[in-house]
C-alpha positions in Angstrom: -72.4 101.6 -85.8 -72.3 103.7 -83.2 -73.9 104.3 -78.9 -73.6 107.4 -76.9 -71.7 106.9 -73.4 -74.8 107.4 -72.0 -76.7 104.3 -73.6 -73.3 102.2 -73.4 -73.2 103.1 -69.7 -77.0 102.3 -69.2 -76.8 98.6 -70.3 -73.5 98.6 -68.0 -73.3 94.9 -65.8 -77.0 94.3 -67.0 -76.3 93.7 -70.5 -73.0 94.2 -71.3 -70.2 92.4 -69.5 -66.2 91.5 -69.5 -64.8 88.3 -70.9 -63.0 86.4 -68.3 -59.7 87.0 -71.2 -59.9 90.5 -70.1 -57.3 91.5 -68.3 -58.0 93.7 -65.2 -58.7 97.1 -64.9 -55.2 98.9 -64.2 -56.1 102.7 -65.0 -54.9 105.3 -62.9 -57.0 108.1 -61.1 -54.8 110.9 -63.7 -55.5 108.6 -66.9 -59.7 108.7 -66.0 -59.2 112.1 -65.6 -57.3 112.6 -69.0 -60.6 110.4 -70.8 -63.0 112.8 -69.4 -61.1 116.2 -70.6 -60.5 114.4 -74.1 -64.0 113.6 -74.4 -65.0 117.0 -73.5 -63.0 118.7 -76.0 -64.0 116.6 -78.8 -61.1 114.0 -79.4 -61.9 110.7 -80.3 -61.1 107.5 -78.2 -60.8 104.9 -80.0 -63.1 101.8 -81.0 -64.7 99.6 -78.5 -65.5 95.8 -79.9 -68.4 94.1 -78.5 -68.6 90.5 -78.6 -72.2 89.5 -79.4 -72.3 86.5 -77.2 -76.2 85.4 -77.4 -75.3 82.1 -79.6 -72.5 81.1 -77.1 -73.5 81.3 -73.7 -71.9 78.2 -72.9 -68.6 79.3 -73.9 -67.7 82.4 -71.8 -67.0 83.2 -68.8 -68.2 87.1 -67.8 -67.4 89.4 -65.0 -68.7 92.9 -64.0 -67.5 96.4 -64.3 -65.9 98.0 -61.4 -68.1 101.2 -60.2 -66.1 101.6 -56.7 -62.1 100.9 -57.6 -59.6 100.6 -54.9 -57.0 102.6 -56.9 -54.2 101.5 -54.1 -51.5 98.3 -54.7 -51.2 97.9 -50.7 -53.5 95.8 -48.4 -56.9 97.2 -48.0 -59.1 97.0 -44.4 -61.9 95.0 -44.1 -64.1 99.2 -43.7 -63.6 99.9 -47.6 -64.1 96.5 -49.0 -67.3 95.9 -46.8 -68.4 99.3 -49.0 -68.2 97.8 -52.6 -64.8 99.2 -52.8 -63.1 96.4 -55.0 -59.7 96.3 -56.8 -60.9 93.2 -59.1 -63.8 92.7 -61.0 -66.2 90.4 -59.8 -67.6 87.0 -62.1 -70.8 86.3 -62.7 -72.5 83.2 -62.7 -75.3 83.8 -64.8 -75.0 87.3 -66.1 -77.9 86.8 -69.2 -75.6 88.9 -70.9 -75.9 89.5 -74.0 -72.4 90.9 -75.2 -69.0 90.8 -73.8 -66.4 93.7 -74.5 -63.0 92.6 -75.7 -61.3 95.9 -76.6 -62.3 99.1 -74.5 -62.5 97.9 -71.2 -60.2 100.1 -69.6 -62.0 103.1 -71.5 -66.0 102.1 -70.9 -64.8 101.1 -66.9 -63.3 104.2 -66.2 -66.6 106.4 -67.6 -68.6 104.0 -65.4 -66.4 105.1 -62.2 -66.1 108.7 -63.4 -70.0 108.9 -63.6 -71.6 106.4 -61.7 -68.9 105.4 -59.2 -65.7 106.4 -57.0 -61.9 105.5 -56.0 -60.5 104.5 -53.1 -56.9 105.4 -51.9 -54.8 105.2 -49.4 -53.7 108.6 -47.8 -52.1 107.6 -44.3 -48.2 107.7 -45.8 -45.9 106.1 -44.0 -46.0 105.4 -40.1 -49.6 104.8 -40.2 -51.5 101.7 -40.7 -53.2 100.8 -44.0 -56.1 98.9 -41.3 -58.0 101.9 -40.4 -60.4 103.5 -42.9 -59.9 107.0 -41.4 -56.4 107.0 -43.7 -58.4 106.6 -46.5 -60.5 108.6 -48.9 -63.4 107.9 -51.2 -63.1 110.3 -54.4 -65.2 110.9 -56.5 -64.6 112.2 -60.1 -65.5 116.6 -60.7 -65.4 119.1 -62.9 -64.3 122.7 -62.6 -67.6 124.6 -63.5 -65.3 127.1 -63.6 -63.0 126.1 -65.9 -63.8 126.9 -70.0 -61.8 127.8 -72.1 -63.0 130.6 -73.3 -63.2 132.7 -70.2 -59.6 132.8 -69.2 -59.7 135.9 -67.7 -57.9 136.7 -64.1 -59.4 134.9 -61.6 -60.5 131.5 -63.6 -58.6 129.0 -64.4 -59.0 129.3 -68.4 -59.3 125.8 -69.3 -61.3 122.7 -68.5 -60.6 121.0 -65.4 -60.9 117.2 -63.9 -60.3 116.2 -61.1 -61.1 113.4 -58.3 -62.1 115.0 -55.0 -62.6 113.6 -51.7 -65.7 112.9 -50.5 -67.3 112.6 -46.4 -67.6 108.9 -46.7 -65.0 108.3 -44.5 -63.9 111.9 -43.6 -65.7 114.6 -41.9 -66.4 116.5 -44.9 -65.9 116.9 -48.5 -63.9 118.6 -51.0 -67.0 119.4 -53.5 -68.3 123.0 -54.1 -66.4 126.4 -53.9 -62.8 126.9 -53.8 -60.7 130.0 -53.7 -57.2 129.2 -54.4 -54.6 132.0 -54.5 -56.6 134.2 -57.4 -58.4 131.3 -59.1 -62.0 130.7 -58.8 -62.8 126.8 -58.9 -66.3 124.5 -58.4 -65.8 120.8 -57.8 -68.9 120.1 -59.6 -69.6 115.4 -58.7 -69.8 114.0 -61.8 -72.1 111.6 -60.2 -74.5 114.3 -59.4 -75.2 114.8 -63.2 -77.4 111.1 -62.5 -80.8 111.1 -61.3 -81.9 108.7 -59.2 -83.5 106.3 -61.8 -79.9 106.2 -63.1 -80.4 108.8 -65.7 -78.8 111.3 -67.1 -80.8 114.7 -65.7 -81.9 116.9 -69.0 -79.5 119.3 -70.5 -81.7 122.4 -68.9 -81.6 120.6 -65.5 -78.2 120.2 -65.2 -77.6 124.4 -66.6 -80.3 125.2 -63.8 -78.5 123.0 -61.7 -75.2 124.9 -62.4 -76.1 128.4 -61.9 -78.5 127.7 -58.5 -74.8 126.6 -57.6 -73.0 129.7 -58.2 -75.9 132.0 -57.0 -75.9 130.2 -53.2 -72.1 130.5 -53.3 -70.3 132.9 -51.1 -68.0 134.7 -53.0 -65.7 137.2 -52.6 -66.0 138.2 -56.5 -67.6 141.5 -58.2 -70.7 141.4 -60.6 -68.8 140.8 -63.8 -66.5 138.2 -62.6 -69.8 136.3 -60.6 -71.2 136.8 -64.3 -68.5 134.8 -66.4 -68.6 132.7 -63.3 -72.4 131.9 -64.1 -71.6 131.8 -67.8 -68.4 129.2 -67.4 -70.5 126.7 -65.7 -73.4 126.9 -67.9 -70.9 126.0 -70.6 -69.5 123.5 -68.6 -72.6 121.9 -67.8 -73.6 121.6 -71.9 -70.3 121.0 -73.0 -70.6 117.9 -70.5 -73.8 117.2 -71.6 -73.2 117.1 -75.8 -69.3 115.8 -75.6 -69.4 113.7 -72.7 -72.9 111.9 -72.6 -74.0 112.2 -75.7 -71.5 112.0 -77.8 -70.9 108.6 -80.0 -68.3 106.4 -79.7 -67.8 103.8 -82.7 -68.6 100.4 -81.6 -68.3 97.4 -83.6 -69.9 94.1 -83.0 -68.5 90.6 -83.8 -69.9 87.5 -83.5 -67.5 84.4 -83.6 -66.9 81.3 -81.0 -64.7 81.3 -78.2 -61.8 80.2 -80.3 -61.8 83.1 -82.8 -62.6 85.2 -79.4 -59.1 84.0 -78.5 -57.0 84.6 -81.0 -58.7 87.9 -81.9 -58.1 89.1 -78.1 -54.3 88.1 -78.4 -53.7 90.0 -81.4 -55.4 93.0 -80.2 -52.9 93.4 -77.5 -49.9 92.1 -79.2 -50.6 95.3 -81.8 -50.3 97.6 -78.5 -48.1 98.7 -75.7 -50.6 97.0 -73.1 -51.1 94.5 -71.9 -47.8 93.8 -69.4 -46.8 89.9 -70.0 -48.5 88.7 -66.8 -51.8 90.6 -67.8 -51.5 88.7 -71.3 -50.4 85.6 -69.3 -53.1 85.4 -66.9 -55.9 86.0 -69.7 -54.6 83.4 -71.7 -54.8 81.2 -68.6 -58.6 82.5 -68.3 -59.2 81.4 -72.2 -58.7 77.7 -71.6 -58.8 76.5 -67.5 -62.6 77.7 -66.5 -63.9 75.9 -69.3 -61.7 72.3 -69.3 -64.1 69.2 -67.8 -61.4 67.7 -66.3 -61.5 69.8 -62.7 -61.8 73.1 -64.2 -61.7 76.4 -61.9 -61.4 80.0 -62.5 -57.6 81.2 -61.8 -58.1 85.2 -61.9 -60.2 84.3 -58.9 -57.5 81.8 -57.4 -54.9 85.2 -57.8 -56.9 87.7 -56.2 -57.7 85.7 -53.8 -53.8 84.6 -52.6 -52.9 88.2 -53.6 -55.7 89.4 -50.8 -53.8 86.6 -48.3 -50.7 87.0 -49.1 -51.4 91.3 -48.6 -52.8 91.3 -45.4 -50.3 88.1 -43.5 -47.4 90.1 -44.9 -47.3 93.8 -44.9 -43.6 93.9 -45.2 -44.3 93.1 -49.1 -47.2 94.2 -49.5 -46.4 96.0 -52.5 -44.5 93.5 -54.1 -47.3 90.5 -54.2 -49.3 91.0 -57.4 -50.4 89.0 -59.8 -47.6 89.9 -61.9 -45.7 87.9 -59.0 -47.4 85.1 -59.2 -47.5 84.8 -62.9 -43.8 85.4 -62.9 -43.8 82.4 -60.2 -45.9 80.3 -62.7 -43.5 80.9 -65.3 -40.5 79.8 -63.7 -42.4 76.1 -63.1 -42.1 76.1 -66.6 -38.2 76.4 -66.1 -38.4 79.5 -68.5 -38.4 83.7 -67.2 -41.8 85.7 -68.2 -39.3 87.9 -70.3 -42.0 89.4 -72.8 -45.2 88.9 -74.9 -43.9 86.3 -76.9 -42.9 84.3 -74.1 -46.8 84.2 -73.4 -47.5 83.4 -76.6 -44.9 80.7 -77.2 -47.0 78.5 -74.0 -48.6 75.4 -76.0 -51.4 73.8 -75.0 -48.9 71.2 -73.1 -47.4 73.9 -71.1 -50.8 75.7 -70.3 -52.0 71.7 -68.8 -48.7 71.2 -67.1 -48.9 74.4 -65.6 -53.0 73.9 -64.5 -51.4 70.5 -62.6 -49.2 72.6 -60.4 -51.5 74.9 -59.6 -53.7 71.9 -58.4 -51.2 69.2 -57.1 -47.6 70.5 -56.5 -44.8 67.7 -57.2 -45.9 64.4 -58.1 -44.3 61.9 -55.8 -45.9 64.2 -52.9 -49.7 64.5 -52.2 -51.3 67.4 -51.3 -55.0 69.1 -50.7 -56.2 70.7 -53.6 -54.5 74.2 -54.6 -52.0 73.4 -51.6 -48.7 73.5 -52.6 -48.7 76.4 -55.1 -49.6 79.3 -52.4 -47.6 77.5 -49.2 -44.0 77.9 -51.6 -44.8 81.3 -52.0 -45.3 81.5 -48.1 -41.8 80.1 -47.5 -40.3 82.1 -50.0 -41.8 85.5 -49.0 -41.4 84.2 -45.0 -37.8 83.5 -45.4 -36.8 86.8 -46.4 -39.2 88.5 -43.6 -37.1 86.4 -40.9 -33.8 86.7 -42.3 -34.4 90.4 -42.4 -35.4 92.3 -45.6 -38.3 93.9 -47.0 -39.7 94.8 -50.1 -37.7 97.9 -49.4 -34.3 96.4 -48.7 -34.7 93.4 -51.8 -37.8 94.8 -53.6 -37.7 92.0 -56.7 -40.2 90.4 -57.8 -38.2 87.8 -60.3 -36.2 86.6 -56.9 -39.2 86.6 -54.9 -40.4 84.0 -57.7 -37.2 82.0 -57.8 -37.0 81.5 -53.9 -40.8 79.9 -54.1 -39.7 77.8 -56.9 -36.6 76.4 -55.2 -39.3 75.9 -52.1 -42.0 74.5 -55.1 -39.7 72.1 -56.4 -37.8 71.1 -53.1 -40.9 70.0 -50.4 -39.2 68.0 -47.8 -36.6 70.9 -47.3 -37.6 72.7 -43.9 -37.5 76.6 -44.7 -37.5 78.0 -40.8 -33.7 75.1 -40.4 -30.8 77.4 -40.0 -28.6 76.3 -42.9 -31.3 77.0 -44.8 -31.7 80.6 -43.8 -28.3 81.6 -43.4 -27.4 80.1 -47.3 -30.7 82.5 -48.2 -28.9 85.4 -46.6 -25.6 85.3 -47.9 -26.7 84.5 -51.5 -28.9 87.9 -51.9 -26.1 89.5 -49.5 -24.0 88.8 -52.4 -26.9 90.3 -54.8 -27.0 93.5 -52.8 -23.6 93.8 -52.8 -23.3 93.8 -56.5 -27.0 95.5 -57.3 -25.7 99.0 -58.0 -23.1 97.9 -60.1 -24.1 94.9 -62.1 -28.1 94.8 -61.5 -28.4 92.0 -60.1 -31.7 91.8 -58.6 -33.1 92.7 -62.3 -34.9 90.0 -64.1 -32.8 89.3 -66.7 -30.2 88.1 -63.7 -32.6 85.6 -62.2 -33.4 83.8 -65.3 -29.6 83.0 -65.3 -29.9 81.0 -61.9 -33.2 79.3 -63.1 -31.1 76.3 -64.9 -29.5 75.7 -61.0 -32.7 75.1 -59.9 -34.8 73.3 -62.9 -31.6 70.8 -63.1 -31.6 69.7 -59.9 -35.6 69.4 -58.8 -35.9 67.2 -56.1 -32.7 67.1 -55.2 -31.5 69.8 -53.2 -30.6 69.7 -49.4 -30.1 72.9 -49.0 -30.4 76.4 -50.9 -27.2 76.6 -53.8 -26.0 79.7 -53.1 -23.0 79.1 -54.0 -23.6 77.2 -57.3 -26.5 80.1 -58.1 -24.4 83.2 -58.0 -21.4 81.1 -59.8 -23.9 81.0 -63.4 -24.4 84.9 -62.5 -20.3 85.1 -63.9 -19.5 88.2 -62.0 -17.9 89.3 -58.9 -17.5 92.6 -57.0 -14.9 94.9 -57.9 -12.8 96.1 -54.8 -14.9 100.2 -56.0 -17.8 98.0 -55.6 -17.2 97.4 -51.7 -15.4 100.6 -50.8 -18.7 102.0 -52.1 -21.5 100.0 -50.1 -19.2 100.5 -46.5 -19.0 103.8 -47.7 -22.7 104.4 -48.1 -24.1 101.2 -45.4 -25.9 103.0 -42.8 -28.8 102.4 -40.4 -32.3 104.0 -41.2 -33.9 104.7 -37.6 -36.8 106.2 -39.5 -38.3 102.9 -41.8 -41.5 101.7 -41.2 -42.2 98.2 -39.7 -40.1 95.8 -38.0 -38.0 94.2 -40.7 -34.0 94.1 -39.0 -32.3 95.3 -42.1 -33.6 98.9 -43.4 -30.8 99.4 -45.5 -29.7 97.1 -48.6 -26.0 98.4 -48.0 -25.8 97.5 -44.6 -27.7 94.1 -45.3 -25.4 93.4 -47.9 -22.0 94.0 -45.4 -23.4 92.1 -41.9 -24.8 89.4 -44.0 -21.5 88.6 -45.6 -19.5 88.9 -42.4 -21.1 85.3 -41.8 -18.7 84.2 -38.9 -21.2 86.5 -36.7 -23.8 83.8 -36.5 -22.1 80.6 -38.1 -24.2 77.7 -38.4 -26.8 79.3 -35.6 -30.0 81.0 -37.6 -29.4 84.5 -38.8 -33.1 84.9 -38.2 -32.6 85.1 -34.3 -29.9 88.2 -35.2 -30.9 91.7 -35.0 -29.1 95.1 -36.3 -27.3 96.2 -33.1 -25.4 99.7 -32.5 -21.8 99.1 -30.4 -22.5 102.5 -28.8 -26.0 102.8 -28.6 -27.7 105.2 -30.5 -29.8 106.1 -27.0 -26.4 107.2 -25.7 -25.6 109.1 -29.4 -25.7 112.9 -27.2 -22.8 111.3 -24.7 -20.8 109.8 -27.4 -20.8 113.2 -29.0 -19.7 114.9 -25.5 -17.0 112.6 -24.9 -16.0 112.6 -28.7 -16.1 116.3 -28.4 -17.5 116.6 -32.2 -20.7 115.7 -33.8 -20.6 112.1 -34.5 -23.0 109.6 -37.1 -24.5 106.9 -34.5 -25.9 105.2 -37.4 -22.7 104.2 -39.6 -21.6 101.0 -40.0 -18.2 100.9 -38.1 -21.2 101.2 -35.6 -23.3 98.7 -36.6 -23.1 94.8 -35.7 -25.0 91.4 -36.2 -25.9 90.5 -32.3 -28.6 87.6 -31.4 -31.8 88.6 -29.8 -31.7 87.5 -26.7 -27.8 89.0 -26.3 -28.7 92.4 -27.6 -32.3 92.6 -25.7 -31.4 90.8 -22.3 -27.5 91.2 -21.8 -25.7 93.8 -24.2 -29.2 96.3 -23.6 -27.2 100.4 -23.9 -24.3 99.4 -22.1 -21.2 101.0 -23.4 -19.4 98.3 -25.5 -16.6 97.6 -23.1 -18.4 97.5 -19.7 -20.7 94.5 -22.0 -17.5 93.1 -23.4 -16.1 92.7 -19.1 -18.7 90.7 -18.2 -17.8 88.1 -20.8 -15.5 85.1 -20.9 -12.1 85.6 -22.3 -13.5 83.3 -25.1 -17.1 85.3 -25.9 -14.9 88.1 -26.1 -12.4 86.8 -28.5 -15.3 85.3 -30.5 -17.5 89.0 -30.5 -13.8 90.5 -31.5 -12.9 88.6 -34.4 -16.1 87.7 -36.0 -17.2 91.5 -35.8 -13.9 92.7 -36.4 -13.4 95.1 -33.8 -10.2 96.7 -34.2 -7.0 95.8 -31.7 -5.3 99.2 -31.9 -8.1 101.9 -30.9 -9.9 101.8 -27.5 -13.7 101.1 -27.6 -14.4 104.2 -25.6 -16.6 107.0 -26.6 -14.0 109.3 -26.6 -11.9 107.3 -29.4 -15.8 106.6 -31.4 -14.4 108.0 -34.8 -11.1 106.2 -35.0 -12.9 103.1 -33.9 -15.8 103.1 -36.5 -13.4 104.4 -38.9 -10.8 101.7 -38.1 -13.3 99.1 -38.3 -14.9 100.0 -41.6 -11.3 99.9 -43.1 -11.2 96.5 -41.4 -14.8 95.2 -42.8 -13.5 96.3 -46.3 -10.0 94.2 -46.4 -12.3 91.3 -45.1 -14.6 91.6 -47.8 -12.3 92.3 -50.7 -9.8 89.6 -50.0 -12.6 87.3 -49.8 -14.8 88.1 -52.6 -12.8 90.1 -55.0 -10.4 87.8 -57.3 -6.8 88.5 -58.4 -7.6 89.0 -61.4 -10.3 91.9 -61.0 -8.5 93.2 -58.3 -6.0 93.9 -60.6 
């Protein structure tokens, strides 16, 4: 059989519903915009399979459509959400629905936002903060009444056109109506406004009326024949919309089989396909069987979202990075396997699936803890760790070794993540990782499911984190090309966001591995110091008498807080250095490897920094870089 989008959208979160299986909605802005111009030429779009669910309304578990989606991955201020904005769909308790839709979500939710709905996105950039809902935009979904293809004469665009446009919700105006853009004539006609406030769609002559009352109030500068095609376009438009879009007929087939055929029919849809990702897969098979278990069940899409929310908002450094794919990643690796792809999902037994549900709930077994305690506070100390030891999602962006820090913290309770041994082994093990990343990859998944047997051998039993034993199962080292290359490139960004210390991998990956800077003190207390201050960068270059680079690393150093903030402050490096023991100054010398033969004066800046860097590269090679490979 078949239903017209606009009867399909009509019994929308009234009727029809999601299965709790589905995975989320993950559509981009562009890819609703792409259904809408397919539709409107005429192409089909597939099948959508209903799941007649009036026999089994004991056995599901439904959720709504999405009309206002937060099309942003970043936290989201409290403005937008308190809106309807959402990024999630929300459950439903007792829906009375009457079918469920397992194949087509993506399709039928984006026509519900297009038409009856809007996006929300972030449009601050960088330096501003993601909390204030004046760097943000509702959009809503147009179409260029202008835009038909067959009036492609000078001055219209010659084609149809969708696009999402902002609108004054939280800006001073809007971007619908006219626009004149070099010689191209354009209307930004809201989808929306195609509705009538019953929820209908407005007749076919209303919405041509509607069109040209539009382009006769329009101020123009455009003669009688082009204002003509103008009026013509967007009564084409407006039908084209009304016949293609509206009311034309998607095939819809309905099935009606219990939850456990739902299942396995759900699975198989997506294993056919590109989509879903593992974790989406993951995560819906994890929706098939925990909401509906008597034993304590709960709902763990809602247990996700809601950490993910948490987790965005108490740490903006990786805010882009915490996901559900994270988490699911994180669940996997309790399993002591690596989400590598599909069939991993599908390979979970039932066993796994209840082992899993435990973890979730109770954490390790000969430790007690609150319900739905343990799971989200390893994550915590995982993603905490690398905040205080210095790197961002920027600096270490990886999700996999994200996961495998919170299982080492899962698995290992009693260990105290802020203790300095603790943090510094952290450090110099994805120091190490940095190092090599360019090279050998090793911050890619496949290269943390080679640690994962370090870990899942020695649960329980860990002191402290094997840094040491992990990056030995990784069965490389760096090649001396390898650390010519990161000095060579390791300098300080003065222009990254936040307050992270390290915003470069390069020079993370250098100063981290120089460990006799901080020793057994905590390298979280350290900050990025420049020798010569970069305040002082104009008077180096006068003394220097050439343009110098403030921000390399022969200039860079690991100094403690307090040292760098309360002591060291922009003195030049050898007026600090004087008012220092002969002792702190043989310490600062050797562990930062400040060169004997070249002065630490401005005048001599390059030969020192140059000097240096040759210095930090012998260090590093003749410490990490074997005979063998050296050779």
């Amino acid at each position: 059989m078949s239903e017209t989008i606009e009867d399909l959208l009509a019994d929308i979160n009234t009727d029809v519903f999601l299965p709790g299986l589905q995975r989320e909605f993950v559509w981009s802005p562009n890819q609703i915009e792409t259904l809408f111009d397919s539709l409107i030429r005429g192409y089909p779009i597939g099948v959508l399979l209903k799941w007649d669910i009036r026999r089994a309304r004991d056995d599901y578990y439904a959720y709504k459509f999405i009309p206002n989606y937060i099309a942003d991955d970043g936290g989201v201020p409290r403005p937008i959400t308190d809106q309807g904005f959402a990024r999630n769909n929300e459950g439903v308790d007792d829906s009375g629905a009457d079918s469920l839709i397992i194949d087509g979500q993506q399709r039928l939710n984006s026509l519900y936002i297009g038409l009856y709905g809007s996006i929300a996105t972030y449009t601050g950039g960088s330096g501003r903060t993601r909390e204030e809902s004046r760097y943000w935009d509702e959009k809503k979904l147009c179409v260029n009444l202008f835009g038909h293809p067959q009036h492609d004469r000078d001055g219209l665009s010659g084609d149809y056109e969708f696009s999402f446009k902002k609108s004054d919700l939280f800006a001073e105006e809007d971007e619908f109506g006219y626009e004149h853009r070099g010689s191209t004539h354009r209307y930004w006609f809201p989808l929306s406004a195609a509705i009538a406030n019953d929820g209908l769609l407005l007749e076919q002559s209303d919405l041509r009326a509607a069109a040209k009352d539009r382009v006769r109030s329009t101020t123009m500068e455009a003669d009688e024949d082009t204002r003509d095609a103008l009026k013509d376009s967007a009564s084409l438009v407006m039908d084209e919309f009304y016949h293609n879009v509206m009311k034309s007929e998607l095939p819809v087939e309905t099935i009606k089989k219990d939850n456990h055929h739902i299942k396995e029919i759900f699975q198989r849809i997506n294993i056919q396909g590109e989509e879903p990702r593992p974790y989406q897969l993951m995560l819906s098979k994890l929706m098939s069987t925990w909401p509906y278990m008597e034993d304590r069940p709960f709902n763990p899409r809602q247990k996700v979202e809601n950490w993910i929310e948490d987790f965005k908002r108490e740490f903006s450094e990786y805010e882009t990075e915490i996901d559900r794919d994270l988490f699911m990643r994180y669940s996997y690796m309790l399993l002591d396997d690596d989400l590598a792809g599909k069939s991993s999902v599908n390979n979970l037994s039932e066993s796994d699936l209840e082992t899993l549900r435990t973890k979730w709930m109770d954490g390790p077994e000969e430790y007690s803890f609150a319900p739905f305690e343990w799971f989200p506070r390893a994550m915590e100390n995982s993603v905490q760790s690398l905040i205080d030891i210095g790197l961002s999602e920027y600096t270490m962006g990886s999700k996999s070794h994200i996961a495998l820090l919170a299982k080492f913290f899962y698995e290992n309770p009693s260990i105290d993540h802020t203790a300095a041994e603790i943090r510094n082994d952290i450090f110099k093990f994805f120091a190490i990782l940095l190092l090599l990343n360019e090279s050998h990859g090793l911050l890619r998944r496949t290269k943390a499911r080679t640690t994962l047997s370090v870990l899942s051998e020695n649960k329980g039993e860990l002191s402290t984190f094997p840094a040491l034993e992990l990056f030995n199962t990784l069965g490389v080292s760096p090649a001396r090309e390898d650390i010519e290359r990161v000095v060579k490139h390791a300098e300080y960004n003065p222009n990254a966001t936040g307050t992270v210390t390290f915003t470069s991998r390069n020079v993370a990956a250098v100063l981290g591995l120089l460990d006799g800077v901080y020793g057994d003190r905590n390298v979280s207390d350290y900050e990025v110091d420049h020798i010569f201050p970069s305040s002082r960068a104009d008077e180096v270059e006068a003394e220097a008498g050439d343009e110098v680079n403030i921000h390399r690393l022969g200039n860079l150093q690991l100094l403690h807080h307090r040292v760098n903030n309360n002591e060291k402050g922009t003195q030049w490096p050898l007026d600090w250095l004087g008012d220092l023991s002969e002792g702190e100054q043989r310490r600062y010398r050797e562990s930062n490897l400040y060169p004997d033969d070249v002065q630490m004066s401005p005048e001599n800046y390059s030969a020192f920094t140059e000097r240096r860097e040759e210095l930090i590269k012998k260090t590093l090679i003749d410490r990490y870089v074997s005979s063998s490979t050296d050779d």
